[in-house]
Structure formats: C-alpha cells, structure tokens
PyMOL Python script that loads the backbone (N, CA, C, O; Angstrom):
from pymol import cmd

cmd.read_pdbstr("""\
ATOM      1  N   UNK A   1      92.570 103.423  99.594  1.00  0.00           N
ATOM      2  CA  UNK A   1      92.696 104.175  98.351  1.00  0.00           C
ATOM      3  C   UNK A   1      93.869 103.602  97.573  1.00  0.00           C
ATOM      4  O   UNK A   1      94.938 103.383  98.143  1.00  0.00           O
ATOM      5  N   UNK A   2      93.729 103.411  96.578  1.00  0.00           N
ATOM      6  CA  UNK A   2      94.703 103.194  95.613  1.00  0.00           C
ATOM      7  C   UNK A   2      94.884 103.861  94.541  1.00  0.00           C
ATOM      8  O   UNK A   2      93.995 104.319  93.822  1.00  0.00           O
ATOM      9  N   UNK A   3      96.228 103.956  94.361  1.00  0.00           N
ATOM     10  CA  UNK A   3      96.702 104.791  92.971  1.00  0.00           C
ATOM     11  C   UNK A   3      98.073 104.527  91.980  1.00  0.00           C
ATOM     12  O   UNK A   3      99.280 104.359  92.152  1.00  0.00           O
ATOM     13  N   UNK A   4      97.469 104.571  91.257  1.00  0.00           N
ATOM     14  CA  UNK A   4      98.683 103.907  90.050  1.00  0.00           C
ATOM     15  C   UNK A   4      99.038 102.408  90.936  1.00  0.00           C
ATOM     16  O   UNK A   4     100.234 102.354  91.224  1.00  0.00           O
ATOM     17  N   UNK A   5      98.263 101.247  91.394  1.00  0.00           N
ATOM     18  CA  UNK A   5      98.656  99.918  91.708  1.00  0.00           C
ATOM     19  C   UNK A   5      98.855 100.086  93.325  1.00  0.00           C
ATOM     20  O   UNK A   5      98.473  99.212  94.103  1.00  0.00           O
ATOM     21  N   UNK A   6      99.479 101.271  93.748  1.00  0.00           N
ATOM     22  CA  UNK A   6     100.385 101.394  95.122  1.00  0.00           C
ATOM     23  C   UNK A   6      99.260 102.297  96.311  1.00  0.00           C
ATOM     24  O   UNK A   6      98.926 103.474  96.447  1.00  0.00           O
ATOM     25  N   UNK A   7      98.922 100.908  97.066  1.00  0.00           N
ATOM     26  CA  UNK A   7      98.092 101.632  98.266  1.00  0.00           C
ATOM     27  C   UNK A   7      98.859 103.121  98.883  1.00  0.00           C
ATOM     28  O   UNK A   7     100.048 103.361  99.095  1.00  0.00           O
ATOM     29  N   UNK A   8      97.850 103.816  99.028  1.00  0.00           N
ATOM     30  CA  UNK A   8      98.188 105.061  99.360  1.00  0.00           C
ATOM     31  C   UNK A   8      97.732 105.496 100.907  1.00  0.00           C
ATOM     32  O   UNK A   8      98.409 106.202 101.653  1.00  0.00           O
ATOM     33  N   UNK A   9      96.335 104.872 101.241  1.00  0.00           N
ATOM     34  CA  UNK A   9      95.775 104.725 102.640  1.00  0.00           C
ATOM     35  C   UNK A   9      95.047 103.185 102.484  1.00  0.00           C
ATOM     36  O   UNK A   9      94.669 102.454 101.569  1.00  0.00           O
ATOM     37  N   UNK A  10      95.091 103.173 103.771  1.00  0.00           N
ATOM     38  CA  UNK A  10      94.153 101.673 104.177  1.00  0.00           C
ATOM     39  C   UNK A  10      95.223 100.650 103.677  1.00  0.00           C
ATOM     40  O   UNK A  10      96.356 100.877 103.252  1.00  0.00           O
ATOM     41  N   UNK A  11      94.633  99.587 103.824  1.00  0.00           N
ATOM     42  CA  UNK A  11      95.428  98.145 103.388  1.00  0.00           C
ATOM     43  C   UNK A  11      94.217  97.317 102.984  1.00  0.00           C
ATOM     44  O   UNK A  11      93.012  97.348 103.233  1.00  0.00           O
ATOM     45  N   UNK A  12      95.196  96.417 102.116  1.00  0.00           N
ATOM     46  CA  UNK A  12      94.100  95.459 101.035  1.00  0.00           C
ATOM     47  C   UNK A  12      94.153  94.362 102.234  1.00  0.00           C
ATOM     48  O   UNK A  12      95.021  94.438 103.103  1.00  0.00           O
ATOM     49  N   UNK A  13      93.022  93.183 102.224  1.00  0.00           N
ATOM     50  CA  UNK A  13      93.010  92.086 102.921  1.00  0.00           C
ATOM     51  C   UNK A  13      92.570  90.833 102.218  1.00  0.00           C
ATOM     52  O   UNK A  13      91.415  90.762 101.796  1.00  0.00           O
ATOM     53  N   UNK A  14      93.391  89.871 102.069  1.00  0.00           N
ATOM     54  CA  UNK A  14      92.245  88.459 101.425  1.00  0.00           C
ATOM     55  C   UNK A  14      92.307  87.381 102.554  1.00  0.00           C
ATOM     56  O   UNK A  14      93.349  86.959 103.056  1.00  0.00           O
ATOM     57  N   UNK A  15      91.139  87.030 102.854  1.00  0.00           N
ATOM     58  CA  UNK A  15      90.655  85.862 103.965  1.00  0.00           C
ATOM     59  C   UNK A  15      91.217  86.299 104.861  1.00  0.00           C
ATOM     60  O   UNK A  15      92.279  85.697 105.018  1.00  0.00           O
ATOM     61  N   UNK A  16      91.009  87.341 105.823  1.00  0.00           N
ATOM     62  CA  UNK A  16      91.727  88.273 107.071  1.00  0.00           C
ATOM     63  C   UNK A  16      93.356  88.133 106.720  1.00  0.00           C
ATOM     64  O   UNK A  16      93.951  88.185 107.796  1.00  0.00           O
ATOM     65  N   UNK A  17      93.994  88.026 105.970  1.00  0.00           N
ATOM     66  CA  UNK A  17      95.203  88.276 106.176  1.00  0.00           C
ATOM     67  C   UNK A  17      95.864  89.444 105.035  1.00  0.00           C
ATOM     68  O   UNK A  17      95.602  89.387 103.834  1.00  0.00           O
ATOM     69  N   UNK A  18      96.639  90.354 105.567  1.00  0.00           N
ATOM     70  CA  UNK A  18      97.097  91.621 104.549  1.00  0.00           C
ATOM     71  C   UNK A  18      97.598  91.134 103.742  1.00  0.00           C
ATOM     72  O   UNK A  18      98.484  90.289 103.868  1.00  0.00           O
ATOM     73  N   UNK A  19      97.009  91.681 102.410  1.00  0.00           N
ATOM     74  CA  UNK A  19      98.003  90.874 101.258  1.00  0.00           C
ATOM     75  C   UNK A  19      98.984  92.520 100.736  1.00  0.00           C
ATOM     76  O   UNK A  19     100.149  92.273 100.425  1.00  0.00           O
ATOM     77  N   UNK A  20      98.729  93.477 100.678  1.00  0.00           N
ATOM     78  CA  UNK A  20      99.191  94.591 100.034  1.00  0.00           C
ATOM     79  C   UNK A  20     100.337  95.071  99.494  1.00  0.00           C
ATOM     80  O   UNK A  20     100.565  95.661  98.438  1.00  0.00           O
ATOM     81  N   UNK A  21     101.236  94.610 100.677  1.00  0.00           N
ATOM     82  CA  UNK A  21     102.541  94.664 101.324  1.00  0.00           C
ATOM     83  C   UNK A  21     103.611  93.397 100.452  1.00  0.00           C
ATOM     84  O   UNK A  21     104.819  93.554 100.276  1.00  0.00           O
ATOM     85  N   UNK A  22     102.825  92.194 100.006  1.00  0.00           N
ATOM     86  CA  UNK A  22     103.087  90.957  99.569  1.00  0.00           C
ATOM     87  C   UNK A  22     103.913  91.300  98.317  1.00  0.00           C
ATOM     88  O   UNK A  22     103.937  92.507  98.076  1.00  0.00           O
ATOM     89  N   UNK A  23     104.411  90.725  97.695  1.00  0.00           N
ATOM     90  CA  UNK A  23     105.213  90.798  96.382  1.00  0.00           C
ATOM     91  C   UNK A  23     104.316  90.517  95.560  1.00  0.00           C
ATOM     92  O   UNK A  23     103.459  89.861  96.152  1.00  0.00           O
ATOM     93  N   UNK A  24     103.922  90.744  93.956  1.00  0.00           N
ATOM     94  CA  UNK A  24     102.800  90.223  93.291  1.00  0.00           C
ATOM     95  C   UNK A  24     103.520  88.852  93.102  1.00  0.00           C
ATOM     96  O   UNK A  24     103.300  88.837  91.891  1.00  0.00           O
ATOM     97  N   UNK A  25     103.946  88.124  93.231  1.00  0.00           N
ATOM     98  CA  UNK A  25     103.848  86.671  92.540  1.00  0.00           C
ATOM     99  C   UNK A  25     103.234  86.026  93.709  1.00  0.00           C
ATOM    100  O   UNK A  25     102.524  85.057  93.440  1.00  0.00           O
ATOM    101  N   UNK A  26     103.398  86.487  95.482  1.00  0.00           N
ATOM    102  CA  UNK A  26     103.086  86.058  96.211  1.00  0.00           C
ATOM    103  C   UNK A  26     101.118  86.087  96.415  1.00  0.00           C
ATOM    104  O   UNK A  26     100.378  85.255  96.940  1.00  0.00           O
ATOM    105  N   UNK A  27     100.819  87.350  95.777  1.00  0.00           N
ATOM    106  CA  UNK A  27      99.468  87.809  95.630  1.00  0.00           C
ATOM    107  C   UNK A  27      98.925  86.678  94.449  1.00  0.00           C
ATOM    108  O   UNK A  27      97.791  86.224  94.602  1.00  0.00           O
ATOM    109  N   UNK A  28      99.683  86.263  93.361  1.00  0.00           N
ATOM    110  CA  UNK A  28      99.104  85.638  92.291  1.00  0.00           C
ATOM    111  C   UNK A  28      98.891  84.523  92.751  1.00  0.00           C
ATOM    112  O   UNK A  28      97.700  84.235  92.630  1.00  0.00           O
ATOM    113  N   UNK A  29      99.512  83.709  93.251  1.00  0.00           N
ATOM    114  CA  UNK A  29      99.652  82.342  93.742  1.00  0.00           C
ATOM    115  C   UNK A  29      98.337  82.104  94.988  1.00  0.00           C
ATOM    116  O   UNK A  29      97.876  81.013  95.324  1.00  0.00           O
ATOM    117  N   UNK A  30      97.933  83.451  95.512  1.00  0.00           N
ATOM    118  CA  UNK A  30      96.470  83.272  95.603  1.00  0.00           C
ATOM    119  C   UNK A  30      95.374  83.054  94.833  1.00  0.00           C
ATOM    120  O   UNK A  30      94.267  82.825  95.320  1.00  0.00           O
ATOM    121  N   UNK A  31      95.608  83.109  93.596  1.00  0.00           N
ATOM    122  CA  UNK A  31      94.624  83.177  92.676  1.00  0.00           C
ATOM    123  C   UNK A  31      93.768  84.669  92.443  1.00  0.00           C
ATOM    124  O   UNK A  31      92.625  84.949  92.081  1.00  0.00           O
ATOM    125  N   UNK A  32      95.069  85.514  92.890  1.00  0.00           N
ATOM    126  CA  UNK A  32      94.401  87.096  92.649  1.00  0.00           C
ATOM    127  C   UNK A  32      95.002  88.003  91.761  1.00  0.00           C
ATOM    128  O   UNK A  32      96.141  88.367  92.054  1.00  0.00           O
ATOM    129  N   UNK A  33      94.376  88.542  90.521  1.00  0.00           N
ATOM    130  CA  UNK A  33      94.841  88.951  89.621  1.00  0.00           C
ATOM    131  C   UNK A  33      93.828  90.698  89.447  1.00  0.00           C
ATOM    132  O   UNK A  33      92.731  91.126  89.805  1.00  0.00           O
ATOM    133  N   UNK A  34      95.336  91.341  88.493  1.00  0.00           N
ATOM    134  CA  UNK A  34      94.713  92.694  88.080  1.00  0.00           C
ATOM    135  C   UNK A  34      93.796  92.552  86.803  1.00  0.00           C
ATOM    136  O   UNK A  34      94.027  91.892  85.790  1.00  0.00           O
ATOM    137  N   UNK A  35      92.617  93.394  87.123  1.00  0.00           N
ATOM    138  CA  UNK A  35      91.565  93.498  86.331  1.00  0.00           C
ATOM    139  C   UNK A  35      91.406  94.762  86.133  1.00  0.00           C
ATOM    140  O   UNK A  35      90.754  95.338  87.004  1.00  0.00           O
ATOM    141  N   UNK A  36      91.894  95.555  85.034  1.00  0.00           N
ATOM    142  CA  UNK A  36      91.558  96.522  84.768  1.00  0.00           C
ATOM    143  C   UNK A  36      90.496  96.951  83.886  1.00  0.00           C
ATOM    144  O   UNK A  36      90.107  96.445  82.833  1.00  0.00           O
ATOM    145  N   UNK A  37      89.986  98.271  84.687  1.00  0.00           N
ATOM    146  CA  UNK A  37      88.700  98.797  83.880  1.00  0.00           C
ATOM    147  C   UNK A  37      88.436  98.865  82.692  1.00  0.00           C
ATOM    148  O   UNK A  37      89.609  98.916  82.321  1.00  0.00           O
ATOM    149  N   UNK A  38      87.814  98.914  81.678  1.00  0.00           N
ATOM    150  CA  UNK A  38      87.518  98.778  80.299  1.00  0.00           C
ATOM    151  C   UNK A  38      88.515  98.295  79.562  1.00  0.00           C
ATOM    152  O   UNK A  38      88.857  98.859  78.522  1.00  0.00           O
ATOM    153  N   UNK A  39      89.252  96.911  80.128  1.00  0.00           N
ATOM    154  CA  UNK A  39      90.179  96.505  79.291  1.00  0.00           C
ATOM    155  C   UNK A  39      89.876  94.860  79.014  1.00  0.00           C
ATOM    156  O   UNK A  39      90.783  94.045  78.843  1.00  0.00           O
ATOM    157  N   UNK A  40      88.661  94.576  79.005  1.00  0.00           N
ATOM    158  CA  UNK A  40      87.912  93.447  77.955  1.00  0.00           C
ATOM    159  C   UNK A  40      88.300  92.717  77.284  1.00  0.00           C
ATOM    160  O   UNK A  40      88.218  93.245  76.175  1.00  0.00           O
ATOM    161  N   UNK A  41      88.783  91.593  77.163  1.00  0.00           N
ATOM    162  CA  UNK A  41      89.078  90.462  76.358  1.00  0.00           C
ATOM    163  C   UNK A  41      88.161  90.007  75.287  1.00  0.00           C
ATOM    164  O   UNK A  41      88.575  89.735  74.160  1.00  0.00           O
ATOM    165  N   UNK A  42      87.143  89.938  75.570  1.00  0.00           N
ATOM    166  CA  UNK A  42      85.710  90.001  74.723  1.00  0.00           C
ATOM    167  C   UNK A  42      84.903  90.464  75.125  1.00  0.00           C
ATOM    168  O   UNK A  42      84.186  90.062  76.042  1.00  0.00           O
ATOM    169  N   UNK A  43      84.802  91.875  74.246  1.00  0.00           N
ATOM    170  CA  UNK A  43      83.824  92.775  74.567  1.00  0.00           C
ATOM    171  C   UNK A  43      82.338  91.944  74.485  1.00  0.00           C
ATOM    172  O   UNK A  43      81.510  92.716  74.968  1.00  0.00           O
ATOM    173  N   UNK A  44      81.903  91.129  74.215  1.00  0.00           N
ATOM    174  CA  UNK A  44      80.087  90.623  74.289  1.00  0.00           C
ATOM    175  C   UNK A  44      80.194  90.108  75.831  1.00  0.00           C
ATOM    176  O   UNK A  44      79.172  89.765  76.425  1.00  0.00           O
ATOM    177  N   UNK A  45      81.218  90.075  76.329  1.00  0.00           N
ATOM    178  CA  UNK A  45      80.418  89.492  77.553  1.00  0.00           C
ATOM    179  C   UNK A  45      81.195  89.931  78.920  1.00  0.00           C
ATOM    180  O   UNK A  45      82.313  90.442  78.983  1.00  0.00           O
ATOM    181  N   UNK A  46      80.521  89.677  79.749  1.00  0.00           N
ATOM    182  CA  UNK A  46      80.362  90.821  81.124  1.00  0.00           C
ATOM    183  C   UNK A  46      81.805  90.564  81.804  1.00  0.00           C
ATOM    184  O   UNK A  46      82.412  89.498  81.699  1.00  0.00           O
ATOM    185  N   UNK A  47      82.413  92.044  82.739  1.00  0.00           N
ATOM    186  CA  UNK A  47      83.571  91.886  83.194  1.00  0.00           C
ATOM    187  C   UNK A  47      83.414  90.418  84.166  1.00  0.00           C
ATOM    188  O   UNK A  47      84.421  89.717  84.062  1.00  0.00           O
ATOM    189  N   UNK A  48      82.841  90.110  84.654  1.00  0.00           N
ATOM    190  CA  UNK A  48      82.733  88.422  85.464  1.00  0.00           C
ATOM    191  C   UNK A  48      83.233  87.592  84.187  1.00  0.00           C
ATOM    192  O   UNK A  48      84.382  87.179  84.025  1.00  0.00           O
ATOM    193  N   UNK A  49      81.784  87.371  83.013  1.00  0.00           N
ATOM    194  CA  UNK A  49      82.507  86.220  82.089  1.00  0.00           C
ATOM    195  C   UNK A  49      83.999  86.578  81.804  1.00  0.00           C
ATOM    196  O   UNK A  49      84.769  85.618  81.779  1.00  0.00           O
ATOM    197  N   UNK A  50      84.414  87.573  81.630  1.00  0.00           N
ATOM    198  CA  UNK A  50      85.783  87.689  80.755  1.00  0.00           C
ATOM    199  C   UNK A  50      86.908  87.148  82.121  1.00  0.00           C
ATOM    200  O   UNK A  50      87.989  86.595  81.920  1.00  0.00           O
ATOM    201  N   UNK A  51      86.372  87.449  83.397  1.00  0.00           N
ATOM    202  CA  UNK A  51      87.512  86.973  84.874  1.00  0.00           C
ATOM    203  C   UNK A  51      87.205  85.604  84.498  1.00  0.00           C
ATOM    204  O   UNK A  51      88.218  84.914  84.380  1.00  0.00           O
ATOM    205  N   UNK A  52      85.975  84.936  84.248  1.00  0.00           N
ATOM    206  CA  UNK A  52      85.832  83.403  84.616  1.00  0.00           C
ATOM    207  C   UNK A  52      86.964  82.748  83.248  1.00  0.00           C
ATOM    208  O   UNK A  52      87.720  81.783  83.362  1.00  0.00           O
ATOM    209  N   UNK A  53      86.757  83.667  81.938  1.00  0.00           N
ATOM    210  CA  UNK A  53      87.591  83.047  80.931  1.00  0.00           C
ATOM    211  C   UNK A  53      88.799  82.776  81.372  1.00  0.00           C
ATOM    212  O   UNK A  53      89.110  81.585  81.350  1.00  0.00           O
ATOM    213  N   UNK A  54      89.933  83.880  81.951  1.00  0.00           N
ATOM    214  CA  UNK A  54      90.792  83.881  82.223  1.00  0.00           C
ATOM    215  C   UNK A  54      91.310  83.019  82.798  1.00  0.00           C
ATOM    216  O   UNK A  54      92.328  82.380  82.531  1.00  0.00           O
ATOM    217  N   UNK A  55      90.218  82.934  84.104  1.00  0.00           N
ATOM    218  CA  UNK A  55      90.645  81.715  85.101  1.00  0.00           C
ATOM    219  C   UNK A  55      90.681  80.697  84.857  1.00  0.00           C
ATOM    220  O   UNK A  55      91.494  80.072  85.538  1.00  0.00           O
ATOM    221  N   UNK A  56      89.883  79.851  83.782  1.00  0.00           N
ATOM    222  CA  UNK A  56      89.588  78.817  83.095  1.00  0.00           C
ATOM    223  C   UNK A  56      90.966  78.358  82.362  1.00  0.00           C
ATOM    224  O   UNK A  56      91.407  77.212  82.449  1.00  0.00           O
ATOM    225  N   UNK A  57      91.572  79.381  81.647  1.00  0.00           N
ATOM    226  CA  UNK A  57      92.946  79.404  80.884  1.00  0.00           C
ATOM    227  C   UNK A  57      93.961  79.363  82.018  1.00  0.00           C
ATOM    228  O   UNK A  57      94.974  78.819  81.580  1.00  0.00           O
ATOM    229  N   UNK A  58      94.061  79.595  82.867  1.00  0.00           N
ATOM    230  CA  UNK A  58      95.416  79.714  83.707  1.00  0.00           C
ATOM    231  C   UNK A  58      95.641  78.229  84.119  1.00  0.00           C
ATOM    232  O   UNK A  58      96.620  77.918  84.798  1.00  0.00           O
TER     233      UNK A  58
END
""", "prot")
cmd.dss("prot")
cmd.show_as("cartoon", "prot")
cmd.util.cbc("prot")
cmd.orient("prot")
C-alpha cells in the first residue's frame, strides 16, 4: 500500500531486489520514475505513449 509516495505496508521490488527503502536518485538511476495519475503530457495519447516520450527525452 502506498500513500502520499511513502510505503505504508508491503515493500516495492525491481528485478528481486527492494528498492523502497532506496533514496530516489538511487531508484532513478534505475530508470524508474513517478507517473502520476491524470497528469498527461499530451493528452491524445495513451499513459504508455506519454512514459515512452519521456524516456526518449531523458
């Protein structure tokens, strides 16, 4: 469960290892970023296209 960013139960995992606990720059440098709900970069196209834009730019 998560709330306001800060696990509350359970723990997050990427490729079996806990990331949760991690500092975010340490989480970014995975190539894992916050995507928040109805917050669209270009609304015509789907929350995937708008992650792939992003990623494309970084």
């Amino acid at each position: 469960h998560i709330e306001e960013g800060e696990v509350t139960d359970g723990s997050i995992e990427w490729n079996g290892e806990r990331i949760d606990r991690k500092p975010a720059q340490d989480i970014a440098k995975l190539g894992i970023i916050q995507a928040l709900e109805g917050r669209r970069v270009f609304g015509h196209l789907t929350a995937e296209e708008n992650l792939m834009v992003g990623a494309h730019y970084r």
